[in-house]
C-alpha positions as CSV (number, residue, x, y, z in Angstrom):
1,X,53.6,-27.9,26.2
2,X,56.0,-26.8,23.7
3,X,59.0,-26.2,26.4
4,X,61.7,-28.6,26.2
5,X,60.7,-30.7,29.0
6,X,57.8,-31.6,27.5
7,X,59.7,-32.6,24.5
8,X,59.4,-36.6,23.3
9,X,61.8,-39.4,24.5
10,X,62.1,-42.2,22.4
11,X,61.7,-45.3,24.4
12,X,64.2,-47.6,21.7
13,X,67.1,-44.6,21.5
14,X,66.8,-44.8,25.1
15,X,67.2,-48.6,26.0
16,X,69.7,-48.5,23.5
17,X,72.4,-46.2,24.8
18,X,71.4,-46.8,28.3
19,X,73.7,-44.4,30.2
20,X,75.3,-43.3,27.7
21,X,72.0,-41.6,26.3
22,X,72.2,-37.8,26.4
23,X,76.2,-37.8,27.2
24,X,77.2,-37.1,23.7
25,X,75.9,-35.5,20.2
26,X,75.8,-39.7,18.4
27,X,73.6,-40.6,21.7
28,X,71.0,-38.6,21.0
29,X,68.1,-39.0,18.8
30,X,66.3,-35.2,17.2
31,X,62.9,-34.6,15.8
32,X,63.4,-30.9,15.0
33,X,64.5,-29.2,11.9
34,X,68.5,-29.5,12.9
35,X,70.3,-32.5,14.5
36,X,73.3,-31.7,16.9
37,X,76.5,-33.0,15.8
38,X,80.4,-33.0,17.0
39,X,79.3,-32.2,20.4
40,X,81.5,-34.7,23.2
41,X,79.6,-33.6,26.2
42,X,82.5,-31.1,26.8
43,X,83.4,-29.3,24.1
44,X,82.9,-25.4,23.2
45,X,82.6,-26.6,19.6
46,X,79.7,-27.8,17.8
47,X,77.1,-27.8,14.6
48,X,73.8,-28.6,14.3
49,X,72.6,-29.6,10.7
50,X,69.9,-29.6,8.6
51,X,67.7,-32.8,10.2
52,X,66.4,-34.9,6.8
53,X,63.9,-36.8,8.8
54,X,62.3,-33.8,9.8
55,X,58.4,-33.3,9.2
56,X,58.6,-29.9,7.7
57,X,62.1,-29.9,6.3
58,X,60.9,-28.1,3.2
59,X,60.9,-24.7,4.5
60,X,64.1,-25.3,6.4
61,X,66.8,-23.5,4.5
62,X,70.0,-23.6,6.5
63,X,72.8,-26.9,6.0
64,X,74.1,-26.1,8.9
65,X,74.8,-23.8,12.2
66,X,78.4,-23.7,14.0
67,X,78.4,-22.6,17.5
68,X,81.7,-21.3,19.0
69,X,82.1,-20.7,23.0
70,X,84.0,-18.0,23.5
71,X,85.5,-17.1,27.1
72,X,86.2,-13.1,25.9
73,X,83.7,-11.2,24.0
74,X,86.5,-9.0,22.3
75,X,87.4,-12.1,20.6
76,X,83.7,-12.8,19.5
77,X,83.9,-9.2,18.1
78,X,87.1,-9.9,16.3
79,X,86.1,-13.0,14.8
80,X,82.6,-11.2,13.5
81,X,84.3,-8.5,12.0
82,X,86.4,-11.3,10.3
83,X,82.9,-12.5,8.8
84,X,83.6,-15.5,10.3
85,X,80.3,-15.3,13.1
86,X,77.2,-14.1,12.1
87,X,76.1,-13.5,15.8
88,X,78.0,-12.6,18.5
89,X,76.6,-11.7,22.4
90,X,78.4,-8.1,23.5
91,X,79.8,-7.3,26.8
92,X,78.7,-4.3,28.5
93,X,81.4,-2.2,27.8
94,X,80.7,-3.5,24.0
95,X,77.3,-2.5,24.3
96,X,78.1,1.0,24.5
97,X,80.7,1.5,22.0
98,X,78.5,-0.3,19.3
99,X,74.7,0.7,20.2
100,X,74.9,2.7,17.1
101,X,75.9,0.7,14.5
102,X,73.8,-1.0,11.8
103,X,74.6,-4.6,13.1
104,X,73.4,-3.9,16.5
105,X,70.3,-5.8,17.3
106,X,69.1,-6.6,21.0
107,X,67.0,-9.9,22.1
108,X,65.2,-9.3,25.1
109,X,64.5,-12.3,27.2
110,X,62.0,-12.3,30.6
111,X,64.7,-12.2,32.9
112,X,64.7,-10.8,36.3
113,X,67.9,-10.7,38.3
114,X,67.0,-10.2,42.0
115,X,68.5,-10.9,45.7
116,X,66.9,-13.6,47.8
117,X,67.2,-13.0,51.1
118,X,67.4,-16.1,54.1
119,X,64.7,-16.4,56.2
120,X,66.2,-19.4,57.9
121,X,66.6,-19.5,61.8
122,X,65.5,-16.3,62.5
123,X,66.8,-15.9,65.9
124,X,70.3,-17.0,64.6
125,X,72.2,-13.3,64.1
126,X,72.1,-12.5,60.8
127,X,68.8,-14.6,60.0
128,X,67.6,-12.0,62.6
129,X,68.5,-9.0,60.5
130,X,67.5,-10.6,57.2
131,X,64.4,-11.4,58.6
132,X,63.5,-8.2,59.3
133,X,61.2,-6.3,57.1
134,X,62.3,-2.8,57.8
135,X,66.1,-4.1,56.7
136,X,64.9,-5.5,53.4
137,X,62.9,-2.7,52.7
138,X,65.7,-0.1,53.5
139,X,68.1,-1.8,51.2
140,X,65.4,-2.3,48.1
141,X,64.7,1.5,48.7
142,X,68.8,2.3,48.9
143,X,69.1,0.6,45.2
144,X,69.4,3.2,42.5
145,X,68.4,0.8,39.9
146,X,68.5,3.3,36.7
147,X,72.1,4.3,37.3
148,X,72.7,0.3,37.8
149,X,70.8,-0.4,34.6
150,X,71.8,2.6,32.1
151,X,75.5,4.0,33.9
152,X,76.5,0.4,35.9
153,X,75.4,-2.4,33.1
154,X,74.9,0.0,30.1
155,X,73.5,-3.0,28.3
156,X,69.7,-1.8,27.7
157,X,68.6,-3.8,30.7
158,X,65.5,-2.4,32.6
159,X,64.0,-1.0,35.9
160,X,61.4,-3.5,37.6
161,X,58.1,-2.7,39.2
162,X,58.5,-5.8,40.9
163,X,59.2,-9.6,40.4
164,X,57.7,-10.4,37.3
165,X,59.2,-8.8,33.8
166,X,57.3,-6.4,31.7
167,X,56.7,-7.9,28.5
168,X,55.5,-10.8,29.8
169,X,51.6,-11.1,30.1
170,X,49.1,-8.6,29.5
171,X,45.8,-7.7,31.5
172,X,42.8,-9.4,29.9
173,X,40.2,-7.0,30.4
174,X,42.2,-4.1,29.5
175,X,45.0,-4.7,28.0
176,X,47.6,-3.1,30.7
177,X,51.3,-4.4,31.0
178,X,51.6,-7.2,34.4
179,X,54.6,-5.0,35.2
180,X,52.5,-1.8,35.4
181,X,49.7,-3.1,37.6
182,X,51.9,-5.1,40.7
183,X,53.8,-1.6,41.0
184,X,53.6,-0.8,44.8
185,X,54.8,3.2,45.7
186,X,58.3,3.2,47.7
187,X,59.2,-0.4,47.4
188,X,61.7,-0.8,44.4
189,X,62.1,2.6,43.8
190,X,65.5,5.2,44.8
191,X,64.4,7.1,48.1
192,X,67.3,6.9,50.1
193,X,65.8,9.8,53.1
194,X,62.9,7.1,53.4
195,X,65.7,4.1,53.0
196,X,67.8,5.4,55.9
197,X,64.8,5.5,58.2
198,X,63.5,2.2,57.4
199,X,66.9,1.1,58.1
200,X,67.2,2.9,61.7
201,X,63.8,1.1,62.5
202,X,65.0,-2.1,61.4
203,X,68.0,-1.8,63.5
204,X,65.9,-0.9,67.0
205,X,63.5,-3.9,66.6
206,X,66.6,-6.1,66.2
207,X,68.6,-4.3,69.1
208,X,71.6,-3.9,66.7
209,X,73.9,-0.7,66.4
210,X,75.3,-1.9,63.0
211,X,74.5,-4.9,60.2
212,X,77.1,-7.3,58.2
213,X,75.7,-9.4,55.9
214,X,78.0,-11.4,52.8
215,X,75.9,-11.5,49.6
216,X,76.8,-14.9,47.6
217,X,77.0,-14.6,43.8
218,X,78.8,-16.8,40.8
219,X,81.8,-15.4,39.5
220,X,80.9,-17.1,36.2
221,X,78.8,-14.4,35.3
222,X,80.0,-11.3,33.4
223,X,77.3,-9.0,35.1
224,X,77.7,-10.2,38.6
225,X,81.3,-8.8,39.2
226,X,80.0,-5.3,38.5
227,X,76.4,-5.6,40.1
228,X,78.1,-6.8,43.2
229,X,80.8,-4.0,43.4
230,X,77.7,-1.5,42.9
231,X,75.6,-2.9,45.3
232,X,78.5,-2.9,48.1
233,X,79.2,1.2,47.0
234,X,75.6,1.8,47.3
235,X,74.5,0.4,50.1
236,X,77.2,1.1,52.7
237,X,77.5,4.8,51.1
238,X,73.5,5.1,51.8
239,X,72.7,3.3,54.7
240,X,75.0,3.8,57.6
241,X,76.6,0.9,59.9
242,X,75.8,-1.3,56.8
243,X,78.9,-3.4,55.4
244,X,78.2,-6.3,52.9
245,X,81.0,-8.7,52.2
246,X,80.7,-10.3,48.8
247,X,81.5,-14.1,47.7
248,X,81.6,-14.7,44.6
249,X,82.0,-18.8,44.0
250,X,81.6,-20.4,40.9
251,X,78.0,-20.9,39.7
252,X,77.7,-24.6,40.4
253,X,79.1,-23.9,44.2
254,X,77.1,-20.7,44.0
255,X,74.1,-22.9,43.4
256,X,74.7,-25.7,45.8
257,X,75.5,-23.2,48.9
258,X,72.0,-21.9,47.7
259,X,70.0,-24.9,48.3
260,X,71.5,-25.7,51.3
261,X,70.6,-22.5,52.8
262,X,73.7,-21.6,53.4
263,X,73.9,-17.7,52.3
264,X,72.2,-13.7,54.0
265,X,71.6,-12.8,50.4
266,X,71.9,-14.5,47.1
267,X,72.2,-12.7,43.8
268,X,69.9,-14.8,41.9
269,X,68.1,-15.1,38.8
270,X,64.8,-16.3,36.9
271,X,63.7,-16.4,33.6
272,X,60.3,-17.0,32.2
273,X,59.2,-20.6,30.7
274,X,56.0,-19.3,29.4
275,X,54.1,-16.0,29.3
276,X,52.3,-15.9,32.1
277,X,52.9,-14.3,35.5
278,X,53.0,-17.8,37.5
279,X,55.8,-18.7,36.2
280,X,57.6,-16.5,38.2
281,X,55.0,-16.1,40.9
282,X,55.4,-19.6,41.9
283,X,58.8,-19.1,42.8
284,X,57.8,-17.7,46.3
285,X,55.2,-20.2,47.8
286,X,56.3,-21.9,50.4
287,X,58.3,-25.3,50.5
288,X,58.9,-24.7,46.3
289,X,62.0,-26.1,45.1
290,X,63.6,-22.7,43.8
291,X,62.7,-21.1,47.0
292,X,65.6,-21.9,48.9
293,X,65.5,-18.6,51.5
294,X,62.5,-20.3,52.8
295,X,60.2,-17.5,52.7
296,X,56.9,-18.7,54.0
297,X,53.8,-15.7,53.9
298,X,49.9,-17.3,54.1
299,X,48.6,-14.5,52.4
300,X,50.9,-14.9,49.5
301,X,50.0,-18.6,49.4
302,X,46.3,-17.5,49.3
303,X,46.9,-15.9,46.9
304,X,48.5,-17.8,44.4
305,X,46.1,-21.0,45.8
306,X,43.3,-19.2,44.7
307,X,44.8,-18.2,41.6
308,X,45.3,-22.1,40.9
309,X,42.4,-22.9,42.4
310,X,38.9,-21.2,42.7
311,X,39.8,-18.4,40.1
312,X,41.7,-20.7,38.0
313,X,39.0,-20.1,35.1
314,X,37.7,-16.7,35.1
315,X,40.8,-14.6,33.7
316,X,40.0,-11.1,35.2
317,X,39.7,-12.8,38.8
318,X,42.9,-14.9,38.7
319,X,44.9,-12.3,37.0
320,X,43.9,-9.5,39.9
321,X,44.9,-12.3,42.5
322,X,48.2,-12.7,40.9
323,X,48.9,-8.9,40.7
324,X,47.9,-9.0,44.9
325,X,50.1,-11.5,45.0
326,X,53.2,-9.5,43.5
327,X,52.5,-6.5,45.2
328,X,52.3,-8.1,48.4
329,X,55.9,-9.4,47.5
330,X,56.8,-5.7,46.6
331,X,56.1,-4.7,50.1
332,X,57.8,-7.1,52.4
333,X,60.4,-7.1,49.6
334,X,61.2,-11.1,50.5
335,X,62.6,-11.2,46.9
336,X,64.2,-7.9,46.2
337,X,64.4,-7.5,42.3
338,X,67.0,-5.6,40.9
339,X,66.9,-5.2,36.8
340,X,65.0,-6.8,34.1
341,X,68.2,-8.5,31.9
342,X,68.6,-7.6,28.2
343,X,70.9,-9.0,25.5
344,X,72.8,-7.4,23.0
345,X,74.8,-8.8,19.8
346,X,76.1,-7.9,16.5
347,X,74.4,-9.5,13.6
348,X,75.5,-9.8,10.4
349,X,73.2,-8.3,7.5
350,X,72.4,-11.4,5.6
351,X,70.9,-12.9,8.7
352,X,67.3,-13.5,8.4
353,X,64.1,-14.5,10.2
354,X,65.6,-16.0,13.3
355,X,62.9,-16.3,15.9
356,X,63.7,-15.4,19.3
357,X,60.8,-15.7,22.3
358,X,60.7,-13.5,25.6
359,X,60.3,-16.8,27.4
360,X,60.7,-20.1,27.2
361,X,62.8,-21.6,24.5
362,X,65.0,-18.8,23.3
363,X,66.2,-19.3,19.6
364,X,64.4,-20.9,17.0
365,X,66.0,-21.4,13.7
366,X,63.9,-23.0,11.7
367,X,62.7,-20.4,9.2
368,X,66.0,-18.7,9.5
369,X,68.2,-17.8,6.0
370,X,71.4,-16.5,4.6
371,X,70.8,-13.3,2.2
């Protein structure tokens, strides 16, 4: 209940501005420590300030917090080492040439970037090829995913076990990372001898000599550029008679093409909204709003009903029903996952006690002081 959706309207604000409400920083109405201000519903410039009608403002100790949008993070680092920003996000290339100074800090988040593959029309050509287990499973298995994670991003990003993040919920009886248990052998891991002849399978089932597929991503997204090139380089250089095409779109087309169904394989993403494994393993089910491939399996919707359902309150039962349930996506690989995203920044010394959650809300800056 504390994610934002959740958060209280007030009935008066809204009547008031009518459809207006929302649009700008003076249509708003805040009851947390900081109240947003200058912000035109545009702009890459805003504050938020200290909020005076707020419950607990006693322990709030910062006026005020300036955010900049910057399109290049050179200039972020620029302006930081100016002492004008006291956080800054780092590019990968940044990443590398400042991992070892004293004002690096990293905020991991419950990210997983992934591919999500169409399983529309089937008998249509490439619906045929993406439909195919063999396929998906030769080009999860053709992924090198610690060279994309420490040589291609650099960023401190991880290697999945499968869909859900590590980090993310723990094993009540024993303790055991989520991440640990859904790992299935050869299913996200580099074997490209055992990629090659999943591939050569795939192809004979399908009748095909050779596969094309275009991979849709948003060119709005610093990462993407470089995932995409690598995934292109690695798959056609491991499987052979494999070409992927790339489109990169920007992230609202990107987005729109998505839910239409209109894509072979879409680099996608999903972070967590609360620490528990559902909140990525309801992605999947079938006819979900974020599951736009279509993927439809009625032992994965077992799974996840019982979880919901008849298991709902006996922890160890419904959290071995949700591990099934991930490993049975790690083996038809209908949602291919790729890296576990990390973030890095500078930070300035006197920067103290912000809050920052693995899911859900991200920054909390409440108890957060200049020293």
């Amino acid at each position: 209940m504390a994610y934002p959706l959740f958060a209280p309207q007030n009935q008066r604000v809204i009547d008031k501005y009518g459809k207006k409400y929302a649009t700008k920083a003076q249509y708003m109405v805040y009851s947390g420590p900081f109240k947003l201000v200058n912000w035109n519903g545009t702009g890459n410039h805003w504050q938020f300030v200290k909020n005076d009608q707020y419950w607990d403002k006693k322990v709030v100790k910062l006026h005020k917090i300036t955010y900049q949008v910057l399109g290049n993070p050179t200039t972020g680092v620029e302006i930081f080492q100016q002492k004008k920003l006291s956080l800054t996000l780092l590019s990968n290339q940044q990443v590398k040439n400042y991992q070892n100074s004293s004002l690096f800090k990293e905020y991991p988040y419950s990210l997983i970037n992934y591919l999500k593959w169409n399983f529309h029309d089937p008998d249509e050509t490439n619906n045929k090829v993406t439909n195919n287990q063999n396929i998906r499973q030769a080009v999860a298995l053709a992924i090198n995913r610690p060279q994309l994670t420490e040589k291609v991003l650099g960023d401190g990003s991880r290697v999945p076990t499968g869909f859900v993040p590590g980090g993310l919920a723990h094993d009540p009886k024993n303790g055991r990372d989520f991440a640990d248990e859904q790992a299935v052998p050869d299913t996200v891991t580099y074997n490209p001898s055992l990629a090659r002849r999943k591939f050569a399978a795939g192809l004979k089932e399908i009748g095909e000599k050779q596969v094309h597929l275009t991979l849709l991503a948003a060119d709005d997204d610093a990462s993407s550029t470089v995932v995409t090139q690598y995934l292109k380089s690695q798959l056609e250089k491991t499987l052979p008679n494999f070409t992927l095409n790339i489109r990169s779109i920007p992230g609202k087309a990107a987005n729109q093409q998505g839910q239409k169904g209109d894509f072979d394989i879409s680099l996608s993403s999903w972070g967590g909204d609360f620490n528990d494994p559902i909140t990525f393993l309801q992605i999947p089910q079938s006819n979900t709003a974020y599951n736009y491939g279509k993927w439809s399996d009625k032992t994965y919707d077992e799974l996840i009903s019982r979880a919901e359902g008849a298991d709902a309150n006996t922890p160890e039962r419904r959290w071995q029903d949700l591990v099934s349930a991930s490993q049975r996506l790690n083996e038809v690989q209908s949602f291919t996952p790729l890296y576990q995203a990390n973030y890095a920044y500078l930070q300035q010394k006197d920067v103290h006690g912000i809050i920052h959650n693995t899911a859900g809300t991200q920054w909390n800056y409440k108890y957060t002081y200049i020293k």
